[in-house]
C-alpha beads as a LAMMPS data file, in Angstrom:
LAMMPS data file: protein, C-alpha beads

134 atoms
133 bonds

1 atom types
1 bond types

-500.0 500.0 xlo xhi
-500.0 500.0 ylo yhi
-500.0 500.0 zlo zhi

Masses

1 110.0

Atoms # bond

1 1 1 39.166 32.459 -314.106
2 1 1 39.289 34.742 -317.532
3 1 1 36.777 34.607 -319.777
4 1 1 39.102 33.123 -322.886
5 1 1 39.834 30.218 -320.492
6 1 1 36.044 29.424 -320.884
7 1 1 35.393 29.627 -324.369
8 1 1 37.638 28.059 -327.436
9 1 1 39.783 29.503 -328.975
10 1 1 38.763 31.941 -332.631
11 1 1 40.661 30.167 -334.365
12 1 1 38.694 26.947 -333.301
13 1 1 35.339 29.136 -333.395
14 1 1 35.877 29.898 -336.874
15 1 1 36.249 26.870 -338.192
16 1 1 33.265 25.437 -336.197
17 1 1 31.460 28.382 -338.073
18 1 1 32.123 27.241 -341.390
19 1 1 30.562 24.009 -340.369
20 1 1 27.324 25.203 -339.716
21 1 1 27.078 25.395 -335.999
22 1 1 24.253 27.732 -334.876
23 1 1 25.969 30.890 -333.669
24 1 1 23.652 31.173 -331.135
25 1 1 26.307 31.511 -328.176
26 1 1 26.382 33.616 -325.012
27 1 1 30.006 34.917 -326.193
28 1 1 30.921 36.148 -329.485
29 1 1 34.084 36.734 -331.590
30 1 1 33.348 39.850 -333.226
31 1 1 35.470 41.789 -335.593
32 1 1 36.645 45.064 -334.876
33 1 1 38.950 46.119 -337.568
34 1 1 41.823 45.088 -340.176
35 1 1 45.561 45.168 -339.249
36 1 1 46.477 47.467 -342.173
37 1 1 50.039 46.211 -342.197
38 1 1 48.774 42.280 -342.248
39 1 1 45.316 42.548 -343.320
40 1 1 44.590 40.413 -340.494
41 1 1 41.132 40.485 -339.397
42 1 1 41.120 41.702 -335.598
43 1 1 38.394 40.198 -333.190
44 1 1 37.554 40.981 -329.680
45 1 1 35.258 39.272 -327.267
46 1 1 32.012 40.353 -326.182
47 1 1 28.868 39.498 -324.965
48 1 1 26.381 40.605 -327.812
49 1 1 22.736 41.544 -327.341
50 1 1 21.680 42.627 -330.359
51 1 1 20.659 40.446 -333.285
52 1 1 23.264 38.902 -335.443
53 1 1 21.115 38.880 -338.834
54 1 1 21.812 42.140 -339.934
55 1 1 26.137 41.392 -340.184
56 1 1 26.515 37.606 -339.494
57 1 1 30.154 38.131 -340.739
58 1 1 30.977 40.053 -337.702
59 1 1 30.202 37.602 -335.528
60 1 1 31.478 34.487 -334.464
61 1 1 29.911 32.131 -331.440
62 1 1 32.475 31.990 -328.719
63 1 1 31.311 28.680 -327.554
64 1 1 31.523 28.193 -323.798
65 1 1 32.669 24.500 -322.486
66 1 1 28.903 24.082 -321.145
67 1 1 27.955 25.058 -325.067
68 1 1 30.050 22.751 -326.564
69 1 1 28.901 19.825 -324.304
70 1 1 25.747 20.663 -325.231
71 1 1 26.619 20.083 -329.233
72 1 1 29.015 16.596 -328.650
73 1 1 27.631 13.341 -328.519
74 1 1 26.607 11.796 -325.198
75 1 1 29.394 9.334 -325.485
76 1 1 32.125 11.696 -325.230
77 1 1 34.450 12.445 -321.462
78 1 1 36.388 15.119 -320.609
79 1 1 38.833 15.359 -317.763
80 1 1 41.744 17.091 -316.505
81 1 1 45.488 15.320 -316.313
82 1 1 47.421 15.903 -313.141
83 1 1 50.529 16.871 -315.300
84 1 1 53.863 15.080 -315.776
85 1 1 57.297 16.577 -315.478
86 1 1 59.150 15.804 -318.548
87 1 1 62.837 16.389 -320.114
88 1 1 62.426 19.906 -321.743
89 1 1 58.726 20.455 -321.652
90 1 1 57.466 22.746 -318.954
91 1 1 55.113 21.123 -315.985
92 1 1 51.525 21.784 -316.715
93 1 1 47.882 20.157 -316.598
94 1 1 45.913 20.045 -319.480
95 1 1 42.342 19.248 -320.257
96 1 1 41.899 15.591 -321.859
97 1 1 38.753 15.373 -324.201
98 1 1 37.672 11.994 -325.769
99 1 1 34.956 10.437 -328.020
100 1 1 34.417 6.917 -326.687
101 1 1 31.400 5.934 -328.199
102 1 1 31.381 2.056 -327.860
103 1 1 33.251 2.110 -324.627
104 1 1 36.746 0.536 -325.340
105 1 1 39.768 2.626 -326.509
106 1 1 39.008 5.611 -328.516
107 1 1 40.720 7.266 -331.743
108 1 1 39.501 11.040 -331.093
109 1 1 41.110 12.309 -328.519
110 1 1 42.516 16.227 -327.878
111 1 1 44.178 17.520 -325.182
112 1 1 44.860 21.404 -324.364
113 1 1 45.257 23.917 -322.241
114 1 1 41.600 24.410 -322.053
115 1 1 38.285 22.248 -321.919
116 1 1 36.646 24.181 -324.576
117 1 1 39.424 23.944 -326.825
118 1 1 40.170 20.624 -325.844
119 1 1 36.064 19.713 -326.877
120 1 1 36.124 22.169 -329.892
121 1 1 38.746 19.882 -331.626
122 1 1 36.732 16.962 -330.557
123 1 1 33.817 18.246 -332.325
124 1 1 35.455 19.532 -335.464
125 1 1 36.944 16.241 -335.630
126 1 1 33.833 14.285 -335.198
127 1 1 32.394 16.675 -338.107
128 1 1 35.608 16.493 -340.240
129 1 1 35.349 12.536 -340.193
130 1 1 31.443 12.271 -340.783
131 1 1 31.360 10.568 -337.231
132 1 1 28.157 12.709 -336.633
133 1 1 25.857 15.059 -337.849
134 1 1 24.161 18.612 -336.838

Bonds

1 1 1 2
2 1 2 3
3 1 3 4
4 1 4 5
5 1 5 6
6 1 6 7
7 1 7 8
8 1 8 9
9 1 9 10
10 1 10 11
11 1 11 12
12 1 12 13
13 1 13 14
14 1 14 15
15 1 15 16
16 1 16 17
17 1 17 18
18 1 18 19
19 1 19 20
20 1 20 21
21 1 21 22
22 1 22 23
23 1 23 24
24 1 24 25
25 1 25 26
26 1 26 27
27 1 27 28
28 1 28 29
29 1 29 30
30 1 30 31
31 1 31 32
32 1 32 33
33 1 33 34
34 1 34 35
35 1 35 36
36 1 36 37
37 1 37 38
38 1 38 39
39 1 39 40
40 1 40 41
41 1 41 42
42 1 42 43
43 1 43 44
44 1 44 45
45 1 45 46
46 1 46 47
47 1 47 48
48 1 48 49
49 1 49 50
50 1 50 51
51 1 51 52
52 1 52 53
53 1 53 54
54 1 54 55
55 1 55 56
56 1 56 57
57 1 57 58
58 1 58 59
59 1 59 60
60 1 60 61
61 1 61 62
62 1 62 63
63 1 63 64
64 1 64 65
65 1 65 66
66 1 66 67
67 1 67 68
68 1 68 69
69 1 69 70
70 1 70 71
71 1 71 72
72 1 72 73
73 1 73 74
74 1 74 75
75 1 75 76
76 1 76 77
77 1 77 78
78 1 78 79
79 1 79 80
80 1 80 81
81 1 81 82
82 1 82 83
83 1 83 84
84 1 84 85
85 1 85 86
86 1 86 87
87 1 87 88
88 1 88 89
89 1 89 90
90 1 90 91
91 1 91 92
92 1 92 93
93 1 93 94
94 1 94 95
95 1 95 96
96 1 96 97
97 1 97 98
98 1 98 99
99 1 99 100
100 1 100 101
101 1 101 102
102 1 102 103
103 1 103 104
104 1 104 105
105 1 105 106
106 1 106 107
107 1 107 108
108 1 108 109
109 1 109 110
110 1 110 111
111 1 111 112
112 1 112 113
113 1 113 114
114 1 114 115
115 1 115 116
116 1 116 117
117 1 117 118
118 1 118 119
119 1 119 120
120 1 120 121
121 1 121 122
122 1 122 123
123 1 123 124
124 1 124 125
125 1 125 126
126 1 126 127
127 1 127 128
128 1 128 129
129 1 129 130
130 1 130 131
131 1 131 132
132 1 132 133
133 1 133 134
């Protein structure tokens, strides 16, 4: 399994940044370069063992899906759907994350390709709604 199927996404990393969420990961985002046609910011992936003080806006917390479970509430599941063939949409299995916090149905949930993006959207929209605090 690759490493970016273990982490979320940057785009998803970012925006838990900007949040406040310790960037105190294992795997970091960290920026590399502009796109001088775009002026895109380009990121690549890393492992970083130096300290992040010095540059914090280099580096963003590639949160792993044991990181993430860490950060969400007890009361939220994750799981992994055994796929449906549908008119049109390609056969795949995607990762199912859910707050369920008083154990009936449940409002928040995300599903996508991957459990840590699948739990980053969980979290950001558990922080988004006030439905929990750092």
């Amino acid at each position: 399994m690759d490493i970016e199927d273990q982490v979320c996404s940057l785009e998803l990393a970012q925006k838990l940044k900007e949040f406040g969420i310790k960037q105190e990961g294992f795997f970091y985002y960290v920026r590399c370069g502009i796109n001088v046609n775009t002026g895109e910011e380009k990121y690549s992936l890393d492992i970083l063992s130096h300290n992040l003080e010095s540059i914090p806006s280099y580096y963003i917390s590639a949160f792993t899906v044991a990181e993430l479970g860490e950060i969400l509430p007890e009361e939220y599941i994750s799981c992994k759907t055994k796929g449906q063939k549908l008119p049109s949409i390609e056969y795949k299995k995607y990762w199912l994350c859910y707050y369920d916090p008083d154990g009936c149905d449940s409002d928040v949930v995300q599903m996508e390709e991957t459990e840590a993006d699948a739990r980053a959207k969980v979290l950001i929209y558990l922080l988004e709604n006030k439905l929990m605090e750092l």
